[in-house]
Structure formats: structure tokens, C-alpha cells
C-alpha positions in Angstrom: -6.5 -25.2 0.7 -6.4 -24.8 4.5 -4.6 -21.9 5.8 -2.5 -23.3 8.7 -0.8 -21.4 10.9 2.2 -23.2 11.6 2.7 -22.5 7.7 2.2 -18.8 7.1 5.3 -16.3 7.2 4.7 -13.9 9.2 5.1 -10.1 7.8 3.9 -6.7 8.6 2.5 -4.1 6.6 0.1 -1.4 5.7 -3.6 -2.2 6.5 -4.4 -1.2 3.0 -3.6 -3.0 0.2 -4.2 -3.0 -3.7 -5.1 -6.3 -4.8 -5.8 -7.7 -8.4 -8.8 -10.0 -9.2 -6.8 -12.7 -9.7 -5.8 -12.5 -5.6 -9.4 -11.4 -4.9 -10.2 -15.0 -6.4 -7.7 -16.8 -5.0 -8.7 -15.1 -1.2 -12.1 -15.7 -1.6 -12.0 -19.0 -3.6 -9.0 -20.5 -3.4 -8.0 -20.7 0.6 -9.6 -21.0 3.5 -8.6 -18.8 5.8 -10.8 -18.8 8.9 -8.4 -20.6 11.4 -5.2 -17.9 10.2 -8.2 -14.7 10.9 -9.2 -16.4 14.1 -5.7 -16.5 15.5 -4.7 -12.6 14.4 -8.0 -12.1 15.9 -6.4 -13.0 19.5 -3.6 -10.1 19.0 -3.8 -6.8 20.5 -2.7 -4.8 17.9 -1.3 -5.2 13.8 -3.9 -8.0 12.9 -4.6 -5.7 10.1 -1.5 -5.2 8.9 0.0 -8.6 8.8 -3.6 -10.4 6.9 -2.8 -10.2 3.8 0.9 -9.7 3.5 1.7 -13.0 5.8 -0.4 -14.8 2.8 1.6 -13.0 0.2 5.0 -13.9 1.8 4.1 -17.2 2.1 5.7 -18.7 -0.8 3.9 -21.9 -0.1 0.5 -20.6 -0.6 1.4 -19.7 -4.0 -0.8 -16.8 -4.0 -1.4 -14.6 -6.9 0.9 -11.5 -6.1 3.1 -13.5 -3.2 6.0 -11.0 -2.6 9.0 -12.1 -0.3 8.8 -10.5 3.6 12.4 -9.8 3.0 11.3 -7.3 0.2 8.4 -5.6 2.3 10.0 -2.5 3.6 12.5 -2.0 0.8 14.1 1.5 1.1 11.9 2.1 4.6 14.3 3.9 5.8 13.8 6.3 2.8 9.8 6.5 3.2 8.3 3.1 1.8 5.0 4.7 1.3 6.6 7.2 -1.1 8.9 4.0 -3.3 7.3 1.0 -2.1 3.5 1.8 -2.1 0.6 2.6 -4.3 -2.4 2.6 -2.1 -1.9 5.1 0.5 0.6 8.1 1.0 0.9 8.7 4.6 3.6 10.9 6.1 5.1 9.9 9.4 6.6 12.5 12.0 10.1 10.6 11.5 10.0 11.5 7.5 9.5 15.1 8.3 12.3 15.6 5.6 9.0 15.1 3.3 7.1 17.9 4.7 3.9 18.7 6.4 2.8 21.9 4.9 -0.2 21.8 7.6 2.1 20.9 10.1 -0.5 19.3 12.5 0.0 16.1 13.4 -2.2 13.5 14.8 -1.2 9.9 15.7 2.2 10.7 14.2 0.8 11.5 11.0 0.8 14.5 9.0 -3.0 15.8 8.6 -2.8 17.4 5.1 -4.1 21.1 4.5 -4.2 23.0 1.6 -0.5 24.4 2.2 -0.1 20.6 0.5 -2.5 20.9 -2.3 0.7 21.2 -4.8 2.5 18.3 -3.4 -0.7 16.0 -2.6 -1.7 16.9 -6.7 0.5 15.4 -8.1 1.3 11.7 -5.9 0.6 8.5 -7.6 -1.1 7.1 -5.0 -4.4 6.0 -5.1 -5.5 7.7 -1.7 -3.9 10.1 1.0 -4.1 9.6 4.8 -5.0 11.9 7.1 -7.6 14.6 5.6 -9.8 15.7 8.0 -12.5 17.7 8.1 -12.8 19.4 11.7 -8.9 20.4 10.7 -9.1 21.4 7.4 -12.3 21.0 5.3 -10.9 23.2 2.2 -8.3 20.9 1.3 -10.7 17.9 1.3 -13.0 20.4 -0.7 -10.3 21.0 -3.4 -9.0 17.4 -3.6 -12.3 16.4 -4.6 -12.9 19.3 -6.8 -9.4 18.2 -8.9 -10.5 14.7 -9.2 -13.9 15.8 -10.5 -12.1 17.9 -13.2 -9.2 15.1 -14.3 -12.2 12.7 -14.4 -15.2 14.7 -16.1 -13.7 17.7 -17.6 -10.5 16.4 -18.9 -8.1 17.9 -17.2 -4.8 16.7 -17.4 -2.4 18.0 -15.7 -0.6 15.5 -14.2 -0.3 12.2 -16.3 0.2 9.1 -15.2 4.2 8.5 -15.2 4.2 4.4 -16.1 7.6 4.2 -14.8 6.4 4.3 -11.5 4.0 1.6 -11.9 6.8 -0.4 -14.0 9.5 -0.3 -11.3 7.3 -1.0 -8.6 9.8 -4.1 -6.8 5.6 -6.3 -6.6 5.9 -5.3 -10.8 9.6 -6.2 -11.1 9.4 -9.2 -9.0 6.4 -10.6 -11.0 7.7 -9.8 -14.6 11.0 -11.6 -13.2 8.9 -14.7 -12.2 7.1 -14.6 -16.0 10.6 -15.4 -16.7 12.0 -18.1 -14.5 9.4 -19.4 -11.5 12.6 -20.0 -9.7 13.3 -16.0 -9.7 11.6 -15.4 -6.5 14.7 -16.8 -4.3 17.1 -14.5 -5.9 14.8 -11.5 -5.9 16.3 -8.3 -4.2 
């Protein structure tokens, strides 16, 4: 399938994404996508960010995971990457309600120290942004050290809360679709 331009919808979001293998396929396999890269290519600045959610909200694409670009930024101005996001926590200096125990900021993002070990341990995303090591080296040190004991030593002191997961509006919307194909129009 040729990935037109004229076609895609266009929508914005993070530059990281968590993808299944069924949408691994379907990028890799399924579509060609050259001409779509080539003209994000010619942009200045967001190329990243609009790849692969233009292709998911593009209904016509049918892609494995497609997810409306009405629906991107639900609750953003909450803090999407706390309700909407699994891949990557990142704290914004305009969610400052959510704290920024360090509280040094680069690029308008919180760089975590160990004043937020306690909060960082117990996210459900799969990876933090910013830890750096010129600013703070223990907390990078002690993240790493936690991992290494819930992965090889057992530790368990913060299990995996399924509701999360469950509720995420990608879960909802695709359980809805399982349902009636016709779901994804409705879906709020």
C-alpha cells in the first residue's frame, strides 16, 4: 500500500511510541512509506512526532493500533504523559503541580534526582525522561539498581496495577472495535 500524502491525517505526538508486532509488521511489511518520510523530512521541526501517529490516525490506512487524532491529547490539559501514555513520563514546567523534586529544569523538562526516587518508583511507564548524568548520576545509579532487584532478585514492591493498562483510551478503543468495527466514529 502506498502511503500518500494527500491521504494521511495529520496528528502530533510524542516521539516515542510503544508499538505491538502486529503494527511493527504492518510498518515494515505492509505500507510503503518512503514518499510520507521524505516529505516530514522537509519540516523544520516535529517530523518525529507526527510519524507514526499521522499513520495511526489515518483511519484509511487501517493500521494495526489506528487511534483517532481527536483522541490524542485526551485529558492534556491534566498531564497526558501521566493518563494517556505508557512509554515515557516526562514532566513539563507547565505541570509543575506534579513536582520536580530536583527542581532543575532543562528544555522545560524536569531532570529527575533522587529527591524523586519515591515518585519515579513507582510510575507505570516504561521509561523516564530526563536523567542525566552530569546533573545527578545517583539517581540514574539507583534506578538501575531497583530494576536489577524487581528483575533478578524478586523484589516486588510495586506490582503491576492492570487497571492502568486496561483503561488505557488505545485499550478501550481497541476492545470497543473487537465489538463493532464501526465503534471507532463514536469513540470518545
Amino acid at each position: 500500500k502506498e502511503c500518500e500524502k494527500e491521504e494521511i491525517t495529520m496528528a502530533k505526538g510524542w516521539a516515542q511510541v510503544s508499538l505491538t508486532h502486529e503494527t511493527v509488521e504492518y510498518l515494515l511489511d505492509k505500507i510503503n512509506t518512503t514518499r510520507f518520510i521524505t516529505e516530514l523530512h522537509k519540516m523544520y521541526y516535529g517530523m518525529d512526532e507526527l510519524f507514526v501517529q499521522s499513520l495511526a490516525a489515518t483511519r484509511a490506512l487501517g493500521m494495526p493500533g489506528m487511534y483517532p487524532a481527536r483522541c490524542m491529547h485526551e485529558n492534556d490539559s491534566v498531564a497526558p504523559s501521566n493518563h494517556l501514555f505508557v512509554t515515557r513520563l516526562t514532566h513539563w514546567n507547565w505541570w509543575k503541580a506534579y513536582g520536580c523534586g530536583s527542581n532543575i529544569w532543562r528544555h522545560m523538562i524536569c531532570i529527575f534526582g533522587v529527591e524523586d526516587l519515591p515518585y519515579l518508583a513507582g510510575v507505570h511507564h516504561l521509561m523516564v525522561n530526563k536523567l542525566m548524568p552530569t546533573v545527578d548520576y545517583g539517581a540514574i545509579s539507583c534506578i538501575g539498581e531497583l530494576l536489577f532487584n524487581r528483575t533478578h532478585k524478586g523484589l516486588d514492591d510495586h506490582p503491576l496495577n492492570y487497571g492502568i493498562y486496561e483503561n488505557l483510551p488505545t485499550v478501550r478503543l481497541h476492545k470497543g472495535m473487537q465489538r463493532d468495527p464501526t465503534y471507532f466514529d463514536r469513540f470518545e
